[in-house]
C-alpha positions in Angstrom: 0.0 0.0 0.0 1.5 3.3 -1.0 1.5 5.8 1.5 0.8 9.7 0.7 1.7 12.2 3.3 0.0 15.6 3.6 1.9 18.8 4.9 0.9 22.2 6.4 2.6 25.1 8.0 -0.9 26.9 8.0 -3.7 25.5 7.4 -6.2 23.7 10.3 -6.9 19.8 10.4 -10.8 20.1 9.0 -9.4 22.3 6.1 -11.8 21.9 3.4 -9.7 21.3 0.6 -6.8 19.0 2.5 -8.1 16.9 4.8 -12.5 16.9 3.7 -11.6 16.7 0.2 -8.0 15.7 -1.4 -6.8 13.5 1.9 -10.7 11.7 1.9 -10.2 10.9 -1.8 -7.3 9.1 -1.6 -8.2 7.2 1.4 -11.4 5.7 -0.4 -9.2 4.5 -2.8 -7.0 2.6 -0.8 -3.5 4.6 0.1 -2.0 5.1 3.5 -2.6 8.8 4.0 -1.1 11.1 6.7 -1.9 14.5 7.5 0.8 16.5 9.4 -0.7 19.9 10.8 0.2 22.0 13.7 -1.6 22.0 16.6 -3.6 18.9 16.1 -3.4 15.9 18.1 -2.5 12.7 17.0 -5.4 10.3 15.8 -6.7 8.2 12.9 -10.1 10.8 11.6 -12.0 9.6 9.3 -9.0 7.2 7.6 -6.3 9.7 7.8 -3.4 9.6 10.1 -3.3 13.0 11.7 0.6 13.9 13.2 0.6 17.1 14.9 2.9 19.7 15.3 3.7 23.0 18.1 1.6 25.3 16.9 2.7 29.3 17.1 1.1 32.2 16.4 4.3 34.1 15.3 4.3 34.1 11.3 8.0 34.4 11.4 8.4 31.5 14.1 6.2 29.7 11.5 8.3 30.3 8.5 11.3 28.5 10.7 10.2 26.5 13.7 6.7 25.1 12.2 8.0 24.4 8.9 10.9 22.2 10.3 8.8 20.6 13.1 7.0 19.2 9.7 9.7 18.6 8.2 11.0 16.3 10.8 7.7 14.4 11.4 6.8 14.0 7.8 10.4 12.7 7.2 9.9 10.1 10.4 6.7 8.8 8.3 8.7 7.3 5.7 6.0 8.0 3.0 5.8 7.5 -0.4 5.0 10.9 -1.4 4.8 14.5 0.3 2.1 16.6 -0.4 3.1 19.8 0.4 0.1 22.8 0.6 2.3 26.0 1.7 4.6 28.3 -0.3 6.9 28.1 3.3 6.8 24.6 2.9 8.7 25.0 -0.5 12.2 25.4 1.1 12.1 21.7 2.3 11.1 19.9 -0.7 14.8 19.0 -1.2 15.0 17.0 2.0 12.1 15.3 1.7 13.3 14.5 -1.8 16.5 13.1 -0.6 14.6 10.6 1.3 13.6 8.7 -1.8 10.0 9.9 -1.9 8.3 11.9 -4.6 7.1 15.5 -3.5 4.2 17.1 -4.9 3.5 21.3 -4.3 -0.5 21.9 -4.1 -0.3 25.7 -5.0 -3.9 26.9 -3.6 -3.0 30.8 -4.7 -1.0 32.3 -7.7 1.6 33.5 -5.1 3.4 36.0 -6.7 -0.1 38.1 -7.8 -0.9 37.6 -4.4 1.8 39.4 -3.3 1.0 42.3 -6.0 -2.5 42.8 -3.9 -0.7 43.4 -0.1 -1.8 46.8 0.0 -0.1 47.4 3.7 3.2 46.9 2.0 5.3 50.2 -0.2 4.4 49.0 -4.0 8.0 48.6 -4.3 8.3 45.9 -1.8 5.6 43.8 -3.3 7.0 44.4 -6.8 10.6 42.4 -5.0 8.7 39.7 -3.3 6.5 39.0 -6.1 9.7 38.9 -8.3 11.8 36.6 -5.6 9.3 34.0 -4.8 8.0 33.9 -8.9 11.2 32.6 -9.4 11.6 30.7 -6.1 8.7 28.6 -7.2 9.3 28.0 -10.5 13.2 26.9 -9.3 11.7 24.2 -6.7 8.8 23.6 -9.2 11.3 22.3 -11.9 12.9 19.9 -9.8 10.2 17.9 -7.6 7.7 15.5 -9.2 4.7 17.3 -9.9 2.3 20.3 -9.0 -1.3 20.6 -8.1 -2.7 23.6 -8.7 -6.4 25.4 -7.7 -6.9 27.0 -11.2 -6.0 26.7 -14.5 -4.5 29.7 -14.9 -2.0 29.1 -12.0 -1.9 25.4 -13.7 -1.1 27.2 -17.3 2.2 29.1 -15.7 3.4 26.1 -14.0 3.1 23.7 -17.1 6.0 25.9 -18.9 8.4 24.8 -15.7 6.9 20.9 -14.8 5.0 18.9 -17.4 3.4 17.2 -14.8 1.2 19.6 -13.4 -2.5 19.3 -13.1 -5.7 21.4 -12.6 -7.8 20.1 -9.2 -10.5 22.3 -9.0 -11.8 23.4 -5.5 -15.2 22.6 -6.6 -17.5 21.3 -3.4 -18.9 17.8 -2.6 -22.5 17.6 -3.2 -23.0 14.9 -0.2 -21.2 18.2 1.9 -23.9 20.5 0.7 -27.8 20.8 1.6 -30.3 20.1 -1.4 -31.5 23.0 -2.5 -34.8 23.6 -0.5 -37.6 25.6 -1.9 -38.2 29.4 -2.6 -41.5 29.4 -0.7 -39.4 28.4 2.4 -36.3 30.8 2.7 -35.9 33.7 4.2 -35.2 37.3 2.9 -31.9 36.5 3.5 -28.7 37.5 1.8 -25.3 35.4 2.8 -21.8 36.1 2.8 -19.6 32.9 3.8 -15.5 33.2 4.0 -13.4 34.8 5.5 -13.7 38.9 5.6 -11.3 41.1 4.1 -11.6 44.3 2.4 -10.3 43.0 -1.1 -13.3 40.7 -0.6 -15.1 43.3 -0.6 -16.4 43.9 3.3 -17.2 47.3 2.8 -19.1 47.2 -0.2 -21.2 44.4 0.8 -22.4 46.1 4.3 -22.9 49.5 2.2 -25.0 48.2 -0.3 -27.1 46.7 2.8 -28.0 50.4 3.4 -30.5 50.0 0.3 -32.5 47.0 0.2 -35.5 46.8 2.1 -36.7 44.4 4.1 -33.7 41.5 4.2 -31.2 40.8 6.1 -27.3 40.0 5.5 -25.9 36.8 7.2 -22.1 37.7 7.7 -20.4 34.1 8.2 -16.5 34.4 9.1 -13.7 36.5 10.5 -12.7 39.9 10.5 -8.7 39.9 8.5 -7.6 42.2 10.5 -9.7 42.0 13.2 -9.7 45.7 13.6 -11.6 46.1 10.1 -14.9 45.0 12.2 -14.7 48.6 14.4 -14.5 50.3 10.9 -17.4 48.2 9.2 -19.6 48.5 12.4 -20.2 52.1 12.0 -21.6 51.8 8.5 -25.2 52.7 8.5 -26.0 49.2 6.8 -24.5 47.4 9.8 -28.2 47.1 11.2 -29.4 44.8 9.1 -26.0 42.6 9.6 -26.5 39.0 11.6 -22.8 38.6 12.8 -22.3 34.6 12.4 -18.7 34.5 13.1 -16.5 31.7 12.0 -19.0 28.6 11.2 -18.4 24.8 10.9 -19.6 22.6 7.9 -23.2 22.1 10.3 -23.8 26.3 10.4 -22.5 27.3 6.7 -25.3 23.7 5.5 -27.9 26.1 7.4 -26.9 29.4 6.4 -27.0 28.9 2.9 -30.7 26.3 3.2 -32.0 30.0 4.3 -30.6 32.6 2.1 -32.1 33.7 -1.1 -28.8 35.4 -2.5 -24.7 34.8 -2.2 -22.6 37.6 -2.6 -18.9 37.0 -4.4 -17.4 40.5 -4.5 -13.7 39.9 -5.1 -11.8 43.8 -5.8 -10.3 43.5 -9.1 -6.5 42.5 -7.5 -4.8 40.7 -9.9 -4.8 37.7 -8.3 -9.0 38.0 -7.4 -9.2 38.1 -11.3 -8.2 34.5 -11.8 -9.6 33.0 -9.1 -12.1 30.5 -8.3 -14.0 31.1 -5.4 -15.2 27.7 -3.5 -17.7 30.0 -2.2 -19.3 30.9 -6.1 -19.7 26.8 -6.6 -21.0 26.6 -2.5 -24.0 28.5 -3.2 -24.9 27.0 -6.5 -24.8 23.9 -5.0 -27.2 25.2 -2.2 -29.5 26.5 -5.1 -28.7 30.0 -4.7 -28.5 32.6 -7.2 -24.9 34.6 -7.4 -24.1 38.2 -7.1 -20.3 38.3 -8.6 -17.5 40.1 -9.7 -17.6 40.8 -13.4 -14.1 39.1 -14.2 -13.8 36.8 -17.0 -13.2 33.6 -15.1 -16.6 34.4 -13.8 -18.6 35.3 -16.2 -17.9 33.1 -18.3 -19.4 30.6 -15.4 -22.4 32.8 -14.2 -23.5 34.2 -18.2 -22.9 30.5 -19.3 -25.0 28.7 -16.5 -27.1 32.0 -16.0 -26.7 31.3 -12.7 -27.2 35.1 -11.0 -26.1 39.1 -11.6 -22.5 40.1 -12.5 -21.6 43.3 -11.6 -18.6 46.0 -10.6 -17.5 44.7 -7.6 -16.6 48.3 -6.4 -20.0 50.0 -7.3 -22.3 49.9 -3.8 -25.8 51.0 -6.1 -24.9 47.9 -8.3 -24.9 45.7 -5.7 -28.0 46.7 -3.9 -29.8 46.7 -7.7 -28.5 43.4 -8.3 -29.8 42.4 -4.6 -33.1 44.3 -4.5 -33.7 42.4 -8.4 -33.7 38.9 -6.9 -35.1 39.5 -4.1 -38.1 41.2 -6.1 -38.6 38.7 -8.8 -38.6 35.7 -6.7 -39.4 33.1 -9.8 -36.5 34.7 -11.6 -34.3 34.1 -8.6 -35.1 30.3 -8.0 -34.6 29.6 -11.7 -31.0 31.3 -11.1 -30.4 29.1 -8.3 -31.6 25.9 -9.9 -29.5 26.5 -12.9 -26.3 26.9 -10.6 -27.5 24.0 -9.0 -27.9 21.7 -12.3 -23.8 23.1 -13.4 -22.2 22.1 -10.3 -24.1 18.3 -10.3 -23.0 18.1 -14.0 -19.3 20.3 -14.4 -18.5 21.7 -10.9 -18.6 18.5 -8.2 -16.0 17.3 -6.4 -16.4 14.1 -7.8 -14.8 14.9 -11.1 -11.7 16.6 -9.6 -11.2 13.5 -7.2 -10.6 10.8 -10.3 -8.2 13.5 -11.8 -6.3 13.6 -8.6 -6.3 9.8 -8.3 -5.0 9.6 -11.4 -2.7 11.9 -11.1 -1.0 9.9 -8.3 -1.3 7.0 -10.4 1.5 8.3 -13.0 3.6 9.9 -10.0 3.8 6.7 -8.2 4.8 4.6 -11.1 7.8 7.3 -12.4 11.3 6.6 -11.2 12.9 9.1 -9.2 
């Protein structure tokens, strides 16, 4: 039985992509899998080996003392294959390497246009760091056995550095998701579900609250920087805001059974333009109809699947006309929301990406080192 080890510097144990998704499809069928994560304790979950690690809170004790901790326990593992889901992580695919097994980067963001978008940092300084680790990936990239990637347009740039690099979408599980339940029965509810940062637009979403009548605005997640919530508090369309806080898988199934609209409003950063949101393919799952950010990558999903109401991400009265629509024209709405329903059964599931990451193990396994 081959064994497959997962690693993370950052992410939690029940991370949706690692351990619910990627970790649970190779498990079901038939490899050893490990999951080493700090501040877990050890345990078999679910078919998966969990090895923890000293959690810190310091990022720069992290980037050192974390990422050797799992580089020391993944090592004492003896796997087959290292699956490695942090840029930090990067700087010890060579050891694991040396140990005979293949290693395999999972790059979750296009790290160097993520860097572009850290507004809190002189443009200079993002303009080096996005130049350093470009080419700090594609050096490691060239030498380990393959790459994983969340999109295909971070897929696209790694191909020209490793051949075997592959697109696993972060598309959800349907048996994860609540069936859609009918119009007649939700609430005039809106929902936002992620994590709350400006660039995700946290302050247009609250000021567009300010004009649509009668609904309310289910904010499910956690304030990045926490100080942002004192800013966003003061906005007058705070009062119609139901604070969730961070939910688990039981809450978010709830919060989107109930809401009659999902708000995706990505800023127009340049690495918000080519992303796929898990959050877009979430609420089409739960039947809801979208309001989106008018990029490409998403229009060409919403207009194909006319699946909700693209629209400038930046522009507040567009986003409370795109709001106040669906909630006004109810048969309109549900239509939406079974249309995104129907694409994610047929193009979106989890399913599909599973057999394409099973199969992508399949040819790294059998390669020679």
């Amino acid at each position: 039985m081959k064994h497959i080890c997962h690693c993370t510097s950052v992410h939690k144990l029940d991370d949706v992509r690692i351990f619910i998704k990627e970790c649970a499809a190779l498990v079901a069928v038939g490899y050893k899998v490990s999951l080493v994560v700090p501040g877990a304790t050890d345990a078999t979950v679910n078919g998966v080996e969990i090895h923890g690690v000293p959690l810190t809170t310091s990022r720069w004790r992290r980037f050192y003392f974390t990422v050797n901790a799992v580089a020391e326990k993944a090592l004492s593992l003896h796997a087959d294959a290292y699956h490695l889901h942090d840029p930090e992580l990067l700087r010890i695919a060579k050891r694991l390497k040396q140990s005979g097994a293949k290693v395999v980067y999972d790059a979750h963001e296009d790290l160097p246009k993520q860097l572009l978008a850290k507004t809190y940092l002189p443009i200079f300084i993002r303009k080096i760091l996005s130049s350093f680790f470009g080419h700090y990936e594609k050096t490691i990239a060239k030498k380990i056995s393959g790459i994983i990637t969340a999109t295909p347009i971070i897929a696209d740039r790694f191909k020209k550095y490793n051949p075997s690099t592959v697109f696993v979408g972060n598309y959800p599980e349907l048996t994860d998701m609540p069936m859609p339940v009918e119009w007649v029965f939700r609430k005039e509810e809106i929902c936002y579900v992620g994590g709350i940062f400006r660039t995700r637009g946290a302050f247009e979403m609250i000021r567009a609250m300010e004009f649509i009548s009668d609904a309310e605005f289910n904010l499910a997640g956690t304030f990045s920087p926490a100080s942002m919530r004192d800013e966003v508090i003061q906005l007058p369309g705070w009062s119609k805001v139901k604070e969730l806080g961070f939910l688990n898988r039981d809450g978010i199934r709830k919060i989107l059974s109930q809401s009659k609209v999902g708000l995706v409003l990505l800023h127009p950063t340049q690495s918000y333009m080519e992303a796929l949101p898990v959050k877009l393919f979430e609420y089409m799952a739960a039947g809801i109809p979208v309001v989106a950010s008018d990029f490409p990558i998403l229009s060409e999903i919403v207009k194909r699947h006319r699946c909700g109401i693209l629209i400038d991400p930046l522009d507040v009265h567009a986003i409370a006309a795109a709001i106040n629509f669906l909630l006004q024209h109810p048969h309109e709405a549900e239509e939406m929301g079974r249309r995104g329903r129907q694409a994610v059964e047929n193009e979106f599931s989890w399913d599909s990406q599973a057999k394409k990451l099973v199969g992508f193990y399949s040819q790294i396994l059998a390669l020679k080192n």
